[in-house]
C-alpha positions in Angstrom: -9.7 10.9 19.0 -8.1 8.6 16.7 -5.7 5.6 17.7 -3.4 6.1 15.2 -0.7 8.0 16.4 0.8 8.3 19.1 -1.5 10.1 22.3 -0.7 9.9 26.2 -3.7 8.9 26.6 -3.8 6.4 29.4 -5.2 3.2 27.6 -3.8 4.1 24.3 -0.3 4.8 25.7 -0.5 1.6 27.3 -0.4 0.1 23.6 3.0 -2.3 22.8 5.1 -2.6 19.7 3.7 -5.7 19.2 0.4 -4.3 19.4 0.1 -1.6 16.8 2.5 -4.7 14.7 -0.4 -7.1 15.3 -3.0 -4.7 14.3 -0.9 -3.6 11.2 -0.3 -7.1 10.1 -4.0 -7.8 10.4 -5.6 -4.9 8.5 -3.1 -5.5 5.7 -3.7 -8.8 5.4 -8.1 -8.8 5.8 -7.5 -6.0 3.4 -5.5 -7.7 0.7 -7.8 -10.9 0.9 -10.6 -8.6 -0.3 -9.3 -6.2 -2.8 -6.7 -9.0 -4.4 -8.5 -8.5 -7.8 -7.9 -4.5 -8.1 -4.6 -5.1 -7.5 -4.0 -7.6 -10.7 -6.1 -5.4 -12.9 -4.0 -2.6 -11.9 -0.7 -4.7 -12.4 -2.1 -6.2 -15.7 -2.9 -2.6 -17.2 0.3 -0.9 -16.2 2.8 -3.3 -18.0 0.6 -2.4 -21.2 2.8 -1.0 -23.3 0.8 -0.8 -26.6 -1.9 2.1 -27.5 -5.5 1.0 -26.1 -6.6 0.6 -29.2 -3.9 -2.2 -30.1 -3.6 -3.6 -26.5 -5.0 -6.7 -25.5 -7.4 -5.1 -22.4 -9.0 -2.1 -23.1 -10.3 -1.2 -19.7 -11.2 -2.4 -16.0 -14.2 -4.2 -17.1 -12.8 -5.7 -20.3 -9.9 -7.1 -18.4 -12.0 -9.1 -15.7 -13.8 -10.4 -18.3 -11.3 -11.5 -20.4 -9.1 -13.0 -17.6 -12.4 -14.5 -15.9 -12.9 -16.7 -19.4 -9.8 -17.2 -20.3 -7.5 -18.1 -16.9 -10.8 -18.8 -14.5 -11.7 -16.8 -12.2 -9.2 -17.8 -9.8 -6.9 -15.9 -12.0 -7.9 -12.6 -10.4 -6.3 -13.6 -6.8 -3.2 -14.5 -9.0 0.0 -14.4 -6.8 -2.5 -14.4 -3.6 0.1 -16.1 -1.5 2.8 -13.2 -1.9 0.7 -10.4 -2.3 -0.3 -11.7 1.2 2.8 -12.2 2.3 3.9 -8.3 1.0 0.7 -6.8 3.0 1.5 -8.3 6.4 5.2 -7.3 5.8 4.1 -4.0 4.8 1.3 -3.4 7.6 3.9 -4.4 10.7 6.6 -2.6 9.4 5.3 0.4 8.2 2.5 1.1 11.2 5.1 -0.4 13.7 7.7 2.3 13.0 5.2 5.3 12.4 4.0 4.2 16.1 7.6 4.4 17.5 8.2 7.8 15.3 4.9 9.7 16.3 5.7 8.6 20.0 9.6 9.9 19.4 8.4 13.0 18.1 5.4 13.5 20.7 8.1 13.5 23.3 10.8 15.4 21.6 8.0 18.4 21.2 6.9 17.8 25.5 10.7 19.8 25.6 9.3 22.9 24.4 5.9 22.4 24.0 4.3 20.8 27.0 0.6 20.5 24.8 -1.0 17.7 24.9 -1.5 17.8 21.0 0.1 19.6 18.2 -1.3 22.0 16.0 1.1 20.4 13.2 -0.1 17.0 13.9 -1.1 16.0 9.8 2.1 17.4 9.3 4.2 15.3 12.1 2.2 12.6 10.7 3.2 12.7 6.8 6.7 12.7 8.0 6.5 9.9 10.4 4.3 8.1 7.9 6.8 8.8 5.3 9.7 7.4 7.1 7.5 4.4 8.1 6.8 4.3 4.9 10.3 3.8 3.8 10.8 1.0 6.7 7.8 -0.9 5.2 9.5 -1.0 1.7 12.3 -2.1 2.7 10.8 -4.9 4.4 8.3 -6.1 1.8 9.9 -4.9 -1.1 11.1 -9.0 -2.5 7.3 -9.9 -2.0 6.4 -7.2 -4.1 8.8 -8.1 -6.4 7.3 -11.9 -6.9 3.8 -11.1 -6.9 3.7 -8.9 -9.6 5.8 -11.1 -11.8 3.2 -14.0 -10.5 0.5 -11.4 -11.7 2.1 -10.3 -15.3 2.4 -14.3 -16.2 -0.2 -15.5 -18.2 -2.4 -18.9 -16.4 -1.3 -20.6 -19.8 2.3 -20.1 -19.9 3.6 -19.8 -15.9 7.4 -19.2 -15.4 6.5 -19.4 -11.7 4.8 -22.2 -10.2 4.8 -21.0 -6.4 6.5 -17.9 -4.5 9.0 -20.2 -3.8 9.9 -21.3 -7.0 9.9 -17.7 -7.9 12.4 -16.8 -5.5 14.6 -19.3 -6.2 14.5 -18.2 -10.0 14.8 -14.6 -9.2 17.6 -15.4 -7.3 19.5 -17.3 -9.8 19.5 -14.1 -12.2 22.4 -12.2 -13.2 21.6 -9.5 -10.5 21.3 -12.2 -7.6 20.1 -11.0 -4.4 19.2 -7.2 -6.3 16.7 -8.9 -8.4 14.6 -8.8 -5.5 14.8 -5.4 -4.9 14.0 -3.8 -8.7 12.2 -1.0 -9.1 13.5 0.3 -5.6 14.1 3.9 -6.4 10.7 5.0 -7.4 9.3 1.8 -4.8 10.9 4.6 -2.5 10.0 7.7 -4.0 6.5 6.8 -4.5 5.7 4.7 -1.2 7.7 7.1 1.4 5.5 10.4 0.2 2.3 8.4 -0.5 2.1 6.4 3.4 3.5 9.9 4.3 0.1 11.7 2.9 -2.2 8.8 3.5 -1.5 9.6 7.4 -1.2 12.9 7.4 -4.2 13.4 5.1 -6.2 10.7 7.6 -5.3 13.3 10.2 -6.1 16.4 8.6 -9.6 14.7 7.8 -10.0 13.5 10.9 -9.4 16.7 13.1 -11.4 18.9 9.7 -14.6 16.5 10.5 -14.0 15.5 14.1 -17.7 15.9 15.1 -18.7 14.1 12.7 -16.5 11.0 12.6 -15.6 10.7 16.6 -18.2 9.6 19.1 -17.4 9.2 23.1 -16.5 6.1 24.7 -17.7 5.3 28.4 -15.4 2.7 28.7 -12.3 4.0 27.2 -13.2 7.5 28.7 -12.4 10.0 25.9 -13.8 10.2 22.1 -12.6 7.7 19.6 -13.3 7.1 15.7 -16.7 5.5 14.7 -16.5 2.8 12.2 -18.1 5.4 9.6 -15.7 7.8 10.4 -12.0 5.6 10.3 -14.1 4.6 6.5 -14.7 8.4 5.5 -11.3 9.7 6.5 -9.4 6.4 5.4 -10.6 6.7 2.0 -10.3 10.1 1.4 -6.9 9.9 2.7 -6.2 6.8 0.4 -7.7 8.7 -2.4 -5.6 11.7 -2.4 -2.5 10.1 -1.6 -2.4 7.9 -4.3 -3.1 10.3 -6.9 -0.6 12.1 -6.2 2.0 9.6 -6.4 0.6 7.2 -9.0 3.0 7.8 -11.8 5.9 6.5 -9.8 3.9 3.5 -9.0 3.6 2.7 -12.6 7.2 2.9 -13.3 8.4 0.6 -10.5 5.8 -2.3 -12.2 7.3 -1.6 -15.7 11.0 -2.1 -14.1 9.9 -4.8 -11.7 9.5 -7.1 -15.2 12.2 -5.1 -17.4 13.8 -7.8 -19.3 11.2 -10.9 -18.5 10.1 -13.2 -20.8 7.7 -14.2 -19.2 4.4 -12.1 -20.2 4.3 -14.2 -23.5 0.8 -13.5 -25.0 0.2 -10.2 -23.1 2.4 -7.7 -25.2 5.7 -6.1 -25.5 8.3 -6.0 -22.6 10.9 -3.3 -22.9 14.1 -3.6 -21.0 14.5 -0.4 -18.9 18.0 1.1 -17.8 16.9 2.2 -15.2 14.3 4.8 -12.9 15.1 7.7 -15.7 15.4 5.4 -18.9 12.0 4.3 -18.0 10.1 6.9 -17.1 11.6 8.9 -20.5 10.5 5.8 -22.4 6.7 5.6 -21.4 6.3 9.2 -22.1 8.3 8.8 -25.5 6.3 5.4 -26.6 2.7 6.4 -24.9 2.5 10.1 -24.2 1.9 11.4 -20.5 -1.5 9.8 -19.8 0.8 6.4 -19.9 2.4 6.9 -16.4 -1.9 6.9 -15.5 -2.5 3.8 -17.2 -4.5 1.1 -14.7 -5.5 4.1 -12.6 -8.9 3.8 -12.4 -8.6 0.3 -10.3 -5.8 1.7 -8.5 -8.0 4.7 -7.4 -11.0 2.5 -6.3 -8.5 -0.2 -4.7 -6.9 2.5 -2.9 -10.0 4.8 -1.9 -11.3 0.6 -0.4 -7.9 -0.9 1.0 -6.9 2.3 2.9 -10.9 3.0 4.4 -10.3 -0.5 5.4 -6.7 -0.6 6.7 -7.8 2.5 8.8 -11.1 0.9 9.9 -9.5 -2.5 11.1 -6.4 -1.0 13.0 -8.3 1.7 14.5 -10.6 -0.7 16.1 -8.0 -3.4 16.3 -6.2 -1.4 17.7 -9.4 -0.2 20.3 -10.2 -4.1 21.4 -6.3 -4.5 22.4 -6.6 -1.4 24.8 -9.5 -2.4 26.2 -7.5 -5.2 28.4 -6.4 -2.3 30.7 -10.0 -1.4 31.4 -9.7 -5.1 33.5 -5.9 -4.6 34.7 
């Protein structure tokens, strides 16, 4: 049985707010520390708005080399600090509320359904994960805001100097306190549906290859996830999800930095009206396949960070409710 989600399960019921936060927080944040450097390659091809044969990185590997020799290698952790900062956010808020929704829901459905467990569970979980989702965005949105501007500046000609500096800056724009929050509408669109499928996809994996990927536990008392199994399901669930969303993702980066001036060096920035301007734009300027550009180390990163995130809070998750063993 899997820990994410709500279950009456004795020691998994026993589980706090703060608990499923903690281990949110936690996997977000180991996760992030690793798989930092997909993340800038992804942010660094998406705002390419020229043809790949005129752009200045052609590709995954071209780009790590080129920003390796020419910002360090540090420069692939650019805008580490609120990138961090956004995953912690993003991990208590968004498993924190899908916690409280699945538990809502399991006891809305013990009205007229007194089952233990639902036979629409991956679906009760994309819309709890979806809401959570939208709670998460909220939340981390301004972080996400800063660290991709941190990303898109080039090491030799830095508008920002630190996330603070860059929130003090973004702050004094024209928009004020909205500048922190650009690119909400497809942040939204694209993060409510994708958390939404990443856990109900994790589900529907993880009940289509439950003897595989669950193994029982004496001291817990009922069957849990293995570590192979939270990797397997995670990152098919990662994988699917963001495919199907990743268009959206590329058009909140390009507003995120419409009207900047601070990707001097990297190639043209074009000042967006908006969720509709932009997304006519790229298709006008680049064709379809530029809503997909960068998506090669946004697959991989996503396949990675969500195997991980679902590895570290299921068994973060497992430790904490083994104090009731004791109690």
């Amino acid at each position: 049985m899997s820990l994410v989600g709500y279950s009456n399960k004795k020691k998994q019921s026993q589980l706090t707010v703060l608990d499923h936060t903690l281990a949110g927080g936690l996997s977000g944040g180991i996760g992030r520390l690793i798989l930092q450097p997909l993340d800038v390659a992804k942010i660094r091809l998406q705002l390419q708005v020229e043809a790949r044969t005129s752009s200045k990185y052609s590709g995954l590997l071209n780009l790590v080399i080129q920003m390796a020799r020419e910002e360090g290698i540090r420069s692939l952790w650019k805008g580490h600090v609120s990138a961090q900062l956004l995953s912690i956010s993003y991990g208590i808020s968004s498993f924190g509320a899908f916690e409280l929704f699945t538990k809502y829901s399991y006891q809305k459905r013990l009205k007229w359904s007194p089952g233990e467990e639902s036979k629409y569970k991956p679906l009760e979980h994309f819309i709890c994960g979806s809401l959570g989702g939208c709670v998460g965005t909220l939340t981390s949105l301004p972080f996400d805001v800063i660290r991709t501007r941190m990303v898109a500046q080039p090491e030799s000609n830095k508008m920002y100097l630190s996330v603070s500096d860059a929130a003090r800056k973004l702050k004094s724009e024209a928009t004020g306190i909205r500048a922190f929050y650009k690119g909400l509408v497809p942040t939204l669109a694209a993060i409510g549906p994708q958390t939404g499928l990443q856990f109900g996809f994790y589900s529907l994996f993880t009940e289509m290859l439950q003897t595989l990927v669950t193994s029982h536990d004496d001291i817990l008392n009922h069957e849990v996830m293995t570590m192979f199994g939270s990797l397997l399901c995670g990152g098919l669930a990662g994988l699917c999800s963001k495919s199907c969303v990743y268009p959206l993702d590329t058009v909140k980066k390009r507003l995120q930095i419409s009207g900047w001036e601070g990707r001097q060096g990297l190639g043209t920035t074009p000042i967006y009206q908006g969720t509709i301007h932009c997304l006519k734009d790229i298709v006008r300027r680049e064709g379809g396949k530029g809503l997909y550009k960068g998506i090669s180390p946004a697959l991989l990163k996503a396949a990675v960070a969500s195997s991980l995130n679902f590895w570290l809070y299921e068994h973060i998750c497992y430790a904490l409710a083994l104090r009731f063993t004791y109690t």
